[in-house]
VEXDREN-2710 file (C-alpha; in Angstrom, 1 decimal):
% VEXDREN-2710
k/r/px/py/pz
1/UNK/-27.1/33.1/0.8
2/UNK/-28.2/30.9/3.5
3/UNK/-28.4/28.1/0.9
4/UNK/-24.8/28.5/-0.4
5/UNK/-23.1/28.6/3.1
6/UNK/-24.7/25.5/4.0
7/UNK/-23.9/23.4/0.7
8/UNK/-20.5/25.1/1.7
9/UNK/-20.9/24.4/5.3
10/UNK/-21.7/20.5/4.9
11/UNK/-18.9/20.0/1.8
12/UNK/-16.4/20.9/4.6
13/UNK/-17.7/18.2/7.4
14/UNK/-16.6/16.1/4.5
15/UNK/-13.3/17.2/3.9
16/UNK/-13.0/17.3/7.9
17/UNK/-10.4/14.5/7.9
18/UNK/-8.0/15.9/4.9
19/UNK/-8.2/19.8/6.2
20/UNK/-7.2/18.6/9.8
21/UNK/-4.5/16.4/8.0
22/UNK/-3.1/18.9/6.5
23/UNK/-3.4/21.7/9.0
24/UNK/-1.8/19.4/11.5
25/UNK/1.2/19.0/8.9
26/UNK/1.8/21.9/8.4
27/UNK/1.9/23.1/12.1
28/UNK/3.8/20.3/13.2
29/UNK/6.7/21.5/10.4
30/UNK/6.8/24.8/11.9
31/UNK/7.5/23.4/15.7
32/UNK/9.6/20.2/14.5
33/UNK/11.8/23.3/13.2
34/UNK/12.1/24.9/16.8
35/UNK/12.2/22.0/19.0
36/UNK/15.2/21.7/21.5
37/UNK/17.2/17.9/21.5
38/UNK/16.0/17.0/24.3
39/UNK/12.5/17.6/23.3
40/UNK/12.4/15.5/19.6
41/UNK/10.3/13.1/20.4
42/UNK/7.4/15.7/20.7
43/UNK/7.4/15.5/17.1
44/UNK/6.3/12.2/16.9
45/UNK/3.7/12.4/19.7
46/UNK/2.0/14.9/17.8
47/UNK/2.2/13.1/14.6
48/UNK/0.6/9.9/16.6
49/UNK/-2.4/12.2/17.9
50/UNK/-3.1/13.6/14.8
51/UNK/-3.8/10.1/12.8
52/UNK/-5.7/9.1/15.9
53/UNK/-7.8/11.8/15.6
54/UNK/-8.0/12.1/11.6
55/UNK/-9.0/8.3/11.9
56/UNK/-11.9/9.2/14.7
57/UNK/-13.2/12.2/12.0
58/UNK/-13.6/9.5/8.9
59/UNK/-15.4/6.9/11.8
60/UNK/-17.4/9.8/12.8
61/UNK/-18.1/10.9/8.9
62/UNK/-19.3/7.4/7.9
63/UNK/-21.2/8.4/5.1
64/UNK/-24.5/6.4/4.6
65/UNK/-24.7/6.7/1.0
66/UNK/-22.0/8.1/-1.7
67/UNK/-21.4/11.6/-1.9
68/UNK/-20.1/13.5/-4.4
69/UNK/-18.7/17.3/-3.4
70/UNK/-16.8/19.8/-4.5
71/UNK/-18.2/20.2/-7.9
72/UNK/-17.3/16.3/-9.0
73/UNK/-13.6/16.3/-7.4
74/UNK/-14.2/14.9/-4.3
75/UNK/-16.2/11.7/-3.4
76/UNK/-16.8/9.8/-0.1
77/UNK/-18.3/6.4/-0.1
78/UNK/-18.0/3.0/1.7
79/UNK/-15.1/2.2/0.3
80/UNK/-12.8/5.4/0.9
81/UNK/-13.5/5.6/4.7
82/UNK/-12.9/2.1/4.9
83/UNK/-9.2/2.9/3.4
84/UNK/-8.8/5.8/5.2
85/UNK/-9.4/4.3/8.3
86/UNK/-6.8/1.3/7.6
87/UNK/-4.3/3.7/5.7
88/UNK/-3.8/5.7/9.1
89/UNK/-3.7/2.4/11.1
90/UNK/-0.8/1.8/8.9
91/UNK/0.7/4.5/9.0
92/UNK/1.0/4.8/13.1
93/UNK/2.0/1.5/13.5
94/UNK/4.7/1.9/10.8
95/UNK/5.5/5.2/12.9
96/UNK/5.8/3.5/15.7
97/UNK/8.6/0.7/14.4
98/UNK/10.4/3.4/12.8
99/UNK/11.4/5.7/16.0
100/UNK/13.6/3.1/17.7
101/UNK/15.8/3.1/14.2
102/UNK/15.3/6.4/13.1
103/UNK/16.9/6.9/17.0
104/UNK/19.8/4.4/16.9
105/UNK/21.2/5.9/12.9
106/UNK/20.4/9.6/14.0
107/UNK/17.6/10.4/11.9
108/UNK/15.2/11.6/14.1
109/UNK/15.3/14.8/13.2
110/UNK/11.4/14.8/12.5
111/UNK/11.3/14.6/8.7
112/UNK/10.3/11.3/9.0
113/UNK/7.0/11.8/10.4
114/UNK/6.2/15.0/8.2
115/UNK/7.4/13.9/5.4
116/UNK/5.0/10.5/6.3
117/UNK/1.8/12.8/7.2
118/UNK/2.0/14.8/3.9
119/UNK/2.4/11.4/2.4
120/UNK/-0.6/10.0/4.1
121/UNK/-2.6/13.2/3.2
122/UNK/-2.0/12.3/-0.6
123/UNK/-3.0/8.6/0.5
124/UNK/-6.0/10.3/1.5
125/UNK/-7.5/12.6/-1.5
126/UNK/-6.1/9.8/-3.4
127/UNK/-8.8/7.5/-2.0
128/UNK/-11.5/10.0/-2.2
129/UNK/-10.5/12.0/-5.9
130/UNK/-13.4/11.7/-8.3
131/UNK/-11.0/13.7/-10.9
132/UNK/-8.5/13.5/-12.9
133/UNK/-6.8/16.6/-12.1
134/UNK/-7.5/15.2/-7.8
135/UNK/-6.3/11.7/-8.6
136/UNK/-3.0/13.4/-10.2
137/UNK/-2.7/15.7/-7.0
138/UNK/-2.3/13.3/-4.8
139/UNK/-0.6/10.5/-6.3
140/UNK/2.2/13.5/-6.4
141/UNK/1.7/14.3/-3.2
142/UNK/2.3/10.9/-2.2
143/UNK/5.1/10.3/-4.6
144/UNK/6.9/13.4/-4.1
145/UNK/6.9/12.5/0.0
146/UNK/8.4/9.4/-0.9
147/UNK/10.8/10.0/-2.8
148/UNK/12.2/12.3/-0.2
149/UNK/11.6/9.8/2.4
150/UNK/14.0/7.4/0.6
151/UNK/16.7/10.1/0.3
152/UNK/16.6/10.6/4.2
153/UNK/20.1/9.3/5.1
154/UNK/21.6/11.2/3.2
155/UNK/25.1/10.0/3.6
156/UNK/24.1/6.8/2.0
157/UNK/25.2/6.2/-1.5
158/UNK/22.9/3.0/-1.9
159/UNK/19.8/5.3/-0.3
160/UNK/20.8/8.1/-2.7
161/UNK/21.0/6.1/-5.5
162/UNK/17.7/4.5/-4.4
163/UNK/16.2/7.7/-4.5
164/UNK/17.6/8.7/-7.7
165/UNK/15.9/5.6/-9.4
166/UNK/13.0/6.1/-7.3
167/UNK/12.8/9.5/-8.3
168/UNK/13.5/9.2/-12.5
169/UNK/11.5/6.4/-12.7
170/UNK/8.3/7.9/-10.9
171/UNK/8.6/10.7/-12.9
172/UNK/8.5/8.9/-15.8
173/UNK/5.9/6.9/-15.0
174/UNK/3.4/9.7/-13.7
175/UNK/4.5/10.9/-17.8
176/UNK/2.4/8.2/-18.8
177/UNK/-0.5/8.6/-16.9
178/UNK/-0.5/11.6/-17.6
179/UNK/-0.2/11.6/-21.0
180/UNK/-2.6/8.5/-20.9
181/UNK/-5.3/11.0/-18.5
182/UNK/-4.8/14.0/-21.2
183/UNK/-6.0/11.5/-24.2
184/UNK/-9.0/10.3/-22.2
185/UNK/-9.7/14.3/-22.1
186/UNK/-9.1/14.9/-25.0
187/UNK/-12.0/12.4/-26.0
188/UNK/-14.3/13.1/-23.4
189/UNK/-14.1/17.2/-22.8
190/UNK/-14.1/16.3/-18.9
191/UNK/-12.1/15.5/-16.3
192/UNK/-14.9/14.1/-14.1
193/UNK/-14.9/10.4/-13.6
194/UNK/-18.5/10.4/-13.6
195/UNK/-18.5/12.7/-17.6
196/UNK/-16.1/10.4/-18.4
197/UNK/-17.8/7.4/-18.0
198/UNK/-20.8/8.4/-19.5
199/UNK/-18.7/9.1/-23.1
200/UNK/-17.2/5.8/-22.6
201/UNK/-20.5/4.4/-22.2
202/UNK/-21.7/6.1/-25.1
203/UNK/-18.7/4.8/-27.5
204/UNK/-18.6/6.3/-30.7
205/UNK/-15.9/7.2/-33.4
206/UNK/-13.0/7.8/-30.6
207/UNK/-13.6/4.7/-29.2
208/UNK/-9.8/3.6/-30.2
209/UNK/-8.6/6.8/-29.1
210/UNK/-9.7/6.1/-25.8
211/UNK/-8.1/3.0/-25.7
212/UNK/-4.8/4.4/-26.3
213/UNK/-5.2/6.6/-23.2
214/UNK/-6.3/3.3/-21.7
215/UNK/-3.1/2.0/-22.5
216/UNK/-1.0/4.7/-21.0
217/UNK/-3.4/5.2/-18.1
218/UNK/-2.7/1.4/-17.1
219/UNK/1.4/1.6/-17.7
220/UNK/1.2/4.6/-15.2
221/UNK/-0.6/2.0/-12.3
222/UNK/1.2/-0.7/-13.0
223/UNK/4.3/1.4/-12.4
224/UNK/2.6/2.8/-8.9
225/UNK/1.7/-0.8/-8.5
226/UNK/4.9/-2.3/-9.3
227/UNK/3.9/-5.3/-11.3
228/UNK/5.9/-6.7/-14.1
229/UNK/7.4/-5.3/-16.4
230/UNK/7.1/-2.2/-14.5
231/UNK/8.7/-3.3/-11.0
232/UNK/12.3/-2.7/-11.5
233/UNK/12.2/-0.1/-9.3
234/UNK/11.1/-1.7/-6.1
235/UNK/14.2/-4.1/-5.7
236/UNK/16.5/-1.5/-5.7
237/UNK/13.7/1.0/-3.5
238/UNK/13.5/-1.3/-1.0
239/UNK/16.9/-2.6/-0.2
240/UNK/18.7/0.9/-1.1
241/UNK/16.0/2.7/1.6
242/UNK/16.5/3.2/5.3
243/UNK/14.5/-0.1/6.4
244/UNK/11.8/2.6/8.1
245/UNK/11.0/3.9/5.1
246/UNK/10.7/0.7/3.2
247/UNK/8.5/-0.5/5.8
248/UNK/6.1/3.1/5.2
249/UNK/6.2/2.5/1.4
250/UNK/5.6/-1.2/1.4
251/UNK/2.1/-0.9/3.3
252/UNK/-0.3/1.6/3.3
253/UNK/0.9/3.0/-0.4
254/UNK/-0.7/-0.2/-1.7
255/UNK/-4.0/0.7/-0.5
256/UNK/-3.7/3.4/-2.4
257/UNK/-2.6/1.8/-5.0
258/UNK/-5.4/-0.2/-5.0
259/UNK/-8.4/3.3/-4.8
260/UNK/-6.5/4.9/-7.7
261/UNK/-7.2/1.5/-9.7
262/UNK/-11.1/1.3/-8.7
263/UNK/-11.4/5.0/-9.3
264/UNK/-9.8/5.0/-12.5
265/UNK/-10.7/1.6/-14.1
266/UNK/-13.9/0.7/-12.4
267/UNK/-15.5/4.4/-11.7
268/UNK/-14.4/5.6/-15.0
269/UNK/-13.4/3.7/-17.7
270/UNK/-15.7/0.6/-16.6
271/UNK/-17.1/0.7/-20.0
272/UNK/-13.7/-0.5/-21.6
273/UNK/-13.5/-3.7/-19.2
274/UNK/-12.7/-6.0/-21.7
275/UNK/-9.2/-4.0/-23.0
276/UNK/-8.0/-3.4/-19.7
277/UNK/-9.1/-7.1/-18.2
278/UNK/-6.9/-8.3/-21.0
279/UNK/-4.0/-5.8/-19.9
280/UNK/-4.3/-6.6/-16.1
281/UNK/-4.4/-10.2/-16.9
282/UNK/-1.1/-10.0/-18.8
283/UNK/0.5/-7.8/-16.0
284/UNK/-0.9/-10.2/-13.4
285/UNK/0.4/-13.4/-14.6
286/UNK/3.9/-11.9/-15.5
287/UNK/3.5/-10.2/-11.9
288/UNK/2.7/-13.8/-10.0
289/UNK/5.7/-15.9/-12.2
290/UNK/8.4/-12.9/-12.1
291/UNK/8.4/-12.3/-8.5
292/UNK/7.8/-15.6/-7.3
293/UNK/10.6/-17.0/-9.6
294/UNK/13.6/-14.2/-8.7
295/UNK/12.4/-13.9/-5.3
296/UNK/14.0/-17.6/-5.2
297/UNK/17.3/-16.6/-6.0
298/UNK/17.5/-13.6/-3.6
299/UNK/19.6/-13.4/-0.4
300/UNK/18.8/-10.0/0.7
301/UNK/15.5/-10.3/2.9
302/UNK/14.5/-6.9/1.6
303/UNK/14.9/-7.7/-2.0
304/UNK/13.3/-11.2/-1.1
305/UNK/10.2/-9.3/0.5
306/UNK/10.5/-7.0/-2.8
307/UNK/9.9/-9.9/-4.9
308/UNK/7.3/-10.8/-2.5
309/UNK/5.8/-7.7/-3.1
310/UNK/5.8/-8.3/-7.2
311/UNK/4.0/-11.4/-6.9
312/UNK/1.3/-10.5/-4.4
313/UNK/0.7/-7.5/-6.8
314/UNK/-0.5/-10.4/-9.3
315/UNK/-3.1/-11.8/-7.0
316/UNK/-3.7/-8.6/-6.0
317/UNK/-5.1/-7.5/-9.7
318/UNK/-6.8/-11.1/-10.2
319/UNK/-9.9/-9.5/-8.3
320/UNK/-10.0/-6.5/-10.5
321/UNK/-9.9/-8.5/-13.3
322/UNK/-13.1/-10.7/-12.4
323/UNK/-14.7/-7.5/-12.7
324/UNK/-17.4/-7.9/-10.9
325/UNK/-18.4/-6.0/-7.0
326/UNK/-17.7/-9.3/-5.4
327/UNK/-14.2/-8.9/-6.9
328/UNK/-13.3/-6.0/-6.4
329/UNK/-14.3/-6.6/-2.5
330/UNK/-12.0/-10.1/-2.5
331/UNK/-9.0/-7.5/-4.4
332/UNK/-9.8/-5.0/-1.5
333/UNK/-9.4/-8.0/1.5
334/UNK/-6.4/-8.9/-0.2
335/UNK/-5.0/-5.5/-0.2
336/UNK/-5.4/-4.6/3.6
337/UNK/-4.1/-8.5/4.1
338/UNK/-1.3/-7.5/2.2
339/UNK/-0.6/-4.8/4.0
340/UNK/-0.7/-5.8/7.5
341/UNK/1.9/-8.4/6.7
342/UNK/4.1/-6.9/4.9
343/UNK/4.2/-4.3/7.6
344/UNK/5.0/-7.1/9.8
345/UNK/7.8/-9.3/7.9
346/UNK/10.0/-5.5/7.6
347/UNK/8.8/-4.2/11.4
348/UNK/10.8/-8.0/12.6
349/UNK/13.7/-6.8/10.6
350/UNK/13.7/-3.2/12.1
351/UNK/13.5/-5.2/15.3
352/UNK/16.8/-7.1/14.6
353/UNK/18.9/-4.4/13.3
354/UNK/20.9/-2.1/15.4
355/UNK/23.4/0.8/14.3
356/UNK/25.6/-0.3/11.9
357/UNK/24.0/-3.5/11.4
358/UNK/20.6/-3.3/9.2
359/UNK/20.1/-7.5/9.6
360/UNK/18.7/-7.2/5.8
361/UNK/20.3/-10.5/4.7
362/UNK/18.8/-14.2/5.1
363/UNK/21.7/-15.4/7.3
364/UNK/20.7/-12.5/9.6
365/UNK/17.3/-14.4/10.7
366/UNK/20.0/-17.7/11.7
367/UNK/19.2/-19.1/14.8
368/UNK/16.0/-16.5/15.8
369/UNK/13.9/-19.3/17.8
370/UNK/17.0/-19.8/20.4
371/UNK/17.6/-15.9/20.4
372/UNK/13.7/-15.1/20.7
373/UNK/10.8/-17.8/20.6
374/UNK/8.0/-15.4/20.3
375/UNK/9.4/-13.3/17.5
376/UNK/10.6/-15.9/16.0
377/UNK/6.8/-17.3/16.2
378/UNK/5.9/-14.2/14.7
379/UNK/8.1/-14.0/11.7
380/UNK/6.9/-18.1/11.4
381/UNK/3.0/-16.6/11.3
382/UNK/4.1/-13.8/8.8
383/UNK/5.8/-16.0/6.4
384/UNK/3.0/-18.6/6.6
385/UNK/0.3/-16.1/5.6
386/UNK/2.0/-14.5/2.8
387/UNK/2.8/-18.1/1.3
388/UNK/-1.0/-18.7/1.5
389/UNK/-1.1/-21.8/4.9
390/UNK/-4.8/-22.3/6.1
391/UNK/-5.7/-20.9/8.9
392/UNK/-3.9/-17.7/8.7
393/UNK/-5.0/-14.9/7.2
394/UNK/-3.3/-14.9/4.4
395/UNK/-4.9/-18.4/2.9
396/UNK/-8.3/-16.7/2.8
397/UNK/-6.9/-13.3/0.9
398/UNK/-5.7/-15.9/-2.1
399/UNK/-8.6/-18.2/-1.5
400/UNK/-11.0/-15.0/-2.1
401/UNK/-9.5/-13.8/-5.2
402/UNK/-9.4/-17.2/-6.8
403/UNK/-12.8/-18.0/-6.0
404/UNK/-13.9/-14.8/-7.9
405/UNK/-11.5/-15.3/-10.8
406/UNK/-13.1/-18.9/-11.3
407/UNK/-16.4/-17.3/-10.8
408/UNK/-16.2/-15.4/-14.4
409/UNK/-14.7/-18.2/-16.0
410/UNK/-11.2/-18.0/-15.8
411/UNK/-10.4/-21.0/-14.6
412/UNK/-6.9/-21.4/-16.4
413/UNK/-6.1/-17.9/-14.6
414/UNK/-6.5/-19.4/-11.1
415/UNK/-4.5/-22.4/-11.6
416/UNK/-1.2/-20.4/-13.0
417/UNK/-2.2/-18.5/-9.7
418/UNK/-2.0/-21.7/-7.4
419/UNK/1.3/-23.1/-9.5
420/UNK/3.2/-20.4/-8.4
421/UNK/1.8/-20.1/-5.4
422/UNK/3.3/-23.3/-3.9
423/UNK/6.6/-22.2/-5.8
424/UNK/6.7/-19.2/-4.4
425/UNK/6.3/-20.8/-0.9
426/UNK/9.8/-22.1/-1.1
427/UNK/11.1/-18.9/0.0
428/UNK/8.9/-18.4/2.8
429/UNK/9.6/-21.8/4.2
430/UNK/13.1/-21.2/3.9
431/UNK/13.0/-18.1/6.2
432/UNK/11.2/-20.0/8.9
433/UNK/14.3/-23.3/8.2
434/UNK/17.0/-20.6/8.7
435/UNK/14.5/-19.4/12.2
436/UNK/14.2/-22.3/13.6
437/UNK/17.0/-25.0/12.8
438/UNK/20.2/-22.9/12.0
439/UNK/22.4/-21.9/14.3
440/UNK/22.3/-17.8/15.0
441/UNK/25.2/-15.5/13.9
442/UNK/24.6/-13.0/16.1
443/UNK/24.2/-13.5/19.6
444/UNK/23.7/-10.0/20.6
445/UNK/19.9/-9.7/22.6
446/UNK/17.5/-8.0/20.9
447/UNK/15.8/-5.3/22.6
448/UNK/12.9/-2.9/21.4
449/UNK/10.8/-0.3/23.4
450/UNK/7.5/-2.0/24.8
451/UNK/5.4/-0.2/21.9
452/UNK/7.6/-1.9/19.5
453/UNK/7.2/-5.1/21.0
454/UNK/3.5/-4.7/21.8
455/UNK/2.4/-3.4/18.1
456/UNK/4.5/-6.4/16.5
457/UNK/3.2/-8.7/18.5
458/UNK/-0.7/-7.9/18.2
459/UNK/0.2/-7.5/14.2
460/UNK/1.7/-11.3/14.3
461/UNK/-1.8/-12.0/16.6
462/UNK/-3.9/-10.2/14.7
463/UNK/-3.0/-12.6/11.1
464/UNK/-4.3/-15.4/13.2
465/UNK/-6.8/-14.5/14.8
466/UNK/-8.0/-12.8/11.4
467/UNK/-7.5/-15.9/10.0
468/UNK/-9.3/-18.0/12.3
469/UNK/-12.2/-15.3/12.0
470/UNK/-11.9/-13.7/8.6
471/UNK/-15.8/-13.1/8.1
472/UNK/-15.7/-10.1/9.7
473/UNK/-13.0/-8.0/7.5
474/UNK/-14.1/-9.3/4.4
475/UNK/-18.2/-8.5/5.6
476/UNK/-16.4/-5.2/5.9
477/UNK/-14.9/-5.7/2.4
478/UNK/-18.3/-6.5/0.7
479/UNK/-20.2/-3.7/2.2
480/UNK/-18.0/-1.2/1.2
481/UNK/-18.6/-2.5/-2.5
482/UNK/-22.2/-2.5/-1.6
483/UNK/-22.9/-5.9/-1.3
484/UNK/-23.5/-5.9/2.1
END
């Protein structure tokens, strides 16, 4: 007895994190529901002190080795508290350029931030699921609080449709994986990453079998992903959603993105590398030369950043596809790189909109250096990082990957990845042209709460100084791949 309550006991410190999460969540509902006007923003006070203190609980749960609970469903290891901790970063600094909007178009109503804790509670077990049934649970989780997320303003017809899209076209895709995760089950009699990989290993006569759930398995990521030809839905997503919630579902999601992917392809099914190194390399290159390409021809900043998004989904895969623990660490760097400036480029849009005026098109960024020097210095550093300019952060997230990639011999793969590199950097330059040597169209000032202005402006900070130290974060990288 004494035995079983302290397996019990010690499965729960574990699960410390997701269980306050979700408590938090819930109780947070119940009181959004019976807050006075006057009293809104206690909503997303709470919501700030409960990712402060969910962060804190994975810090203070550091495991030292990996751990395996819950019967084989749960797992905790380097690289999910590493996640965890940056996915709740994320997520309060993405909470914190969304109230000033959510404010100004009346949508502060609370939603927001329990719709975005739920979400970040499926980022969470996402991270950590060592399952198939887990993984499934909270990709939904996730998905589901997106979905509603985008469908906020709900006298939108472009953010209803976007959720419409958002909302068939998950579904559909969460078909496949499905499908693809019942065929691996099928095969192996488990849902257990771990049973699973030991069939796999094994082989034998439902060897093809299991590459046809392979198949479906890897449509279903690339869909949550959103690399080509499974992206159409983030164009549309992202310019048809309030710009807070495009700025939520651009970041930490991608992080995500990226466990799911390990847990899946490298935890379980690392015994059929070669057929899925041959699918992400197809989805990579189409990824890197589709969105770099149309992103080009776009004049909506959000659908530009969309495309943005596509291509840095290609690099993103190159390090899975090296295969190796050094790769996976240099896909991981890229990922959180990723994320913090994407979270930037949308948070200096947020900043520039107003009521009745999102600021979402090119011309809208006219003239910024003569309206505002600094943000416009911050956009500059942004843009710079994402086309891949030495000595910002960015330049060492590609310059990782690519080092990796030519490690394992593909060298062919790295130089499609540099070509469209420099062309996609035409884009990014001609944000910063429009900054700094147009003349603005709007005059009006631009004004943000000092929380705004200070989280912008230490994320802007942050790429360069990152950049002009990067061994640190990517240290951080390798050691939760073990390598360190």
């Amino acid at each position: 007895m004494d035995t079983l309550f302290t397996f019990v006991g010690a499965e729960l410190s574990v699960l410390a994190p997701e269980i306050f999460l979700l408590s938090m969540a819930c109780l947070i509902l119940v009181i959004d529901v019976y807050l006075p006007e006057r009293l809104r923003d206690l909503t997303f006070q709470l919501s700030q002190g409960t990712l402060v203190l969910v962060g804190l609980l994975v810090i203070a749960a550091y495991p030292e080795q990996r751990t395996v609970v819950m019967s084989g469903m749960y797992v905790t290891d380097a690289m999910a508290a590493v996640l965890k901790v940056f996915i709740v970063l994320v997520v309060a600094m993405a909470f914190i350029f969304a109230r000033p909007y959510l404010r100004a178009r009346d949508l502060n109503k609370g939603e927001f931030y329990v719709l975005g804790l739920f979400a970040t509670l499926g980022m969470l077990v996402m991270v950590s699921a060592h399952n198939l049934l887990t993984i499934y649970l909270g990709l939904e989780l996730l998905s589901l609080s997106l979905y509603a997320m985008v469908a906020m303003q709900r006298d939108s017809l472009i953010a209803t449709e976007a959720a419409m899209k958002y909302f068939i076209l998950g579904a559909l895709a969460s078909g496949m994986l499905l499908y693809g995760m019942s065929m691996l089950y099928g095969v192996t009699n488990s849902l257990d990453l771990a049973q699973i990989a030991t069939v796999v290993q094994a082989g034998g006569d439902l060897q093809m079998m299991m590459v046809f759930g392979l198949v479906f398995v890897v449509v279903g990521l690339a869909f949550k992903l959103g690399a080509v030809p499974f992206h159409m839905w983030i164009p549309d997503v992202y310019q048809g959603a309030p710009t807070a919630v495009t700025l939520f579902i651009s970041s930490a999601p991608k992080l995500a993105a990226f466990a799911i992917v390990m847990r899946l392809l490298v935890d379980g099914l690392a015994a059929l590398h070669s057929s899925w190194q041959d699918m992400l390399i197809i989805l990579s290159v189409l990824s890197m030369v589709i969105g770099n390409v149309v992103a080009i021809a776009q004049t909506n900043l959000k659908r530009m950043l969309a495309y943005s998004t596509i291509s840095h989904v290609g690099f993103l895969l190159l390090g899975i596809v090296a295969g190796t623990q050094a790769g996976y660490a240099a896909s991981m760097f890229y990922t959180i790189v990723y994320t913090l400036m994407s979270m930037g480029g949308f948070a200096v849009i947020l900043l520039l909109s107003r009521k009745g005026f999102e600021a979402d098109n090119l011309d809208d960024v006219k003239g910024l250096y003569q309206r505002n020097p600094w943000y416009a210095a911050v956009m500059a550093m942004l843009m710079l990082s994402m086309a891949g300019v030495p000595p910002l952060l960015g330049f060492w997230a590609k310059w990782a990957v690519l080092n990796q990639i030519v490690a394992v011999g593909l060298l062919w793969l790295a130089i499609v990845a540099v070509v469209f590199s420099v062309i996609g950097a035409f884009y990014y330059l001609r944000v910063i042209k429009l900054m700094y040597f147009d003349a603005p169209t709007d005059n009006n000032p631009i004004e943000a709460p000092i929380e705004v202005r200070l989280a912008l402006s230490g994320n802007g900070v942050a790429i360069l100084a990152l950049g002009l130290v990067p061994t640190p974060l990517f240290t951080l990288c390798l050691h939760a791949m073990g390598l360190h």
